[in-house]
C-alpha positions in Angstrom: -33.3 29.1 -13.8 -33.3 30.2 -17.7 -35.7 31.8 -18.7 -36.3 29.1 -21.7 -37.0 26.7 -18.8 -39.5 28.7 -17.1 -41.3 29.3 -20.8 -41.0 25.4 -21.0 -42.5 25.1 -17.7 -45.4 28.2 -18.0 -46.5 26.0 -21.6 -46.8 23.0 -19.8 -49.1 24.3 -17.1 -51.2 26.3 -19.8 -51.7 23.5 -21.5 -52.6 21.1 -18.6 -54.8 23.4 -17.4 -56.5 24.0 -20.8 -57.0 19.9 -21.2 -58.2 19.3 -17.7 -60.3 22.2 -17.5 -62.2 21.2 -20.8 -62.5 17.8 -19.4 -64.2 19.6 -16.1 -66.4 21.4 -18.2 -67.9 19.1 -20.3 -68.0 16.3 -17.0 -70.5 18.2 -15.8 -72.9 17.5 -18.6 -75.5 14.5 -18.5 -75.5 14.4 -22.2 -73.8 16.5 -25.0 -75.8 17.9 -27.7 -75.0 16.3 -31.1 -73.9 20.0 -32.5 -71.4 19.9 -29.2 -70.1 16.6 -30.3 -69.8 17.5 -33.8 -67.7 20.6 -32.8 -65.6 18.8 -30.5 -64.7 16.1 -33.3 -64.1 18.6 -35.6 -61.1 19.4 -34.0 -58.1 17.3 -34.7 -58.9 18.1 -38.3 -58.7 21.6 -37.8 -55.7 21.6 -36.0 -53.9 18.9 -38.4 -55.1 21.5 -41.1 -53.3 24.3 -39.5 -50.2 22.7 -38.7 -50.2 21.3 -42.8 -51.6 24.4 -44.9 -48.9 27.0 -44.7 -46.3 23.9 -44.7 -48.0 22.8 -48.1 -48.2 26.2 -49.3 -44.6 27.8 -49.0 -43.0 23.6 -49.5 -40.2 22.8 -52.2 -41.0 19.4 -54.5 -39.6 17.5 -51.9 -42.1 18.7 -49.4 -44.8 18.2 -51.7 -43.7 14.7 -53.1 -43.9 13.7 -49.3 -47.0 14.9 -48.8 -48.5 13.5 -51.6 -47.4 9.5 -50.7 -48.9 10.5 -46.9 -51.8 11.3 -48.7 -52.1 7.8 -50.4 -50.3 5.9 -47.5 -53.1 7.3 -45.7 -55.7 5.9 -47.8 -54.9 2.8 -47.0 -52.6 2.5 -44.1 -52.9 3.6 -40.3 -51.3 7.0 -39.0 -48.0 5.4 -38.0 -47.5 3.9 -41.4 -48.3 7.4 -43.3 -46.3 9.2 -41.0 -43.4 6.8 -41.7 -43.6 7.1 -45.1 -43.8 10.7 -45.4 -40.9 11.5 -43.4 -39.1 8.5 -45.3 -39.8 10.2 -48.3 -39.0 13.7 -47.4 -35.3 12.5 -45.9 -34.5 10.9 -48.9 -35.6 14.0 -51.2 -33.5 16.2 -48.9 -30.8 14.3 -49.0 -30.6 13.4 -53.5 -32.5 17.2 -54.0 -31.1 19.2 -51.6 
């Protein structure tokens, strides 16, 4: 086998093992404290804002034009739908922009 494959198959298992591990964990609780559950849904905002920030910060206009109309889809629309519009917006900046 390559050796892609086996880093395909090694980042599967890490991260298998790092979800149903976490899910272990916290099973074993009666109750979570409030300051545990605030953590834990803390989360997808923290990694959304990692994955974003250095996109937004190094992005051309066309970047930025489609991340501005997520922004405001988002207001308004569900995850799908601002998805949907801010890759239909960054396409068709690419593609009249360059």
């Amino acid at each position: 086998m390559s050796t892609t494959l086996w880093i395909i198959i090694a980042g599967a298992v890490a991260t298998y093992l790092t979800r149903i591990g976490g899910h272990l964990v916290i099973s074993r609780f009666d109750r979570i404290h409030p300051r545990v559950e605030a953590g834990l849904n803390a989360v997808p905002a923290a990694v959304l804002t990692t994955l974003v920030a250095p996109a937004a910060l190094s992005a051309g206009p066309a970047e930025l034009a489609a991340l501005a109309v997520a922004a405001v889809v988002s207001l308004r629309g569900g995850l799908m739908t601002m998805f949907l519009a801010g890759a239909a917006v960054l396409i068709a900046l690419r593609h009249f922009i360059g």
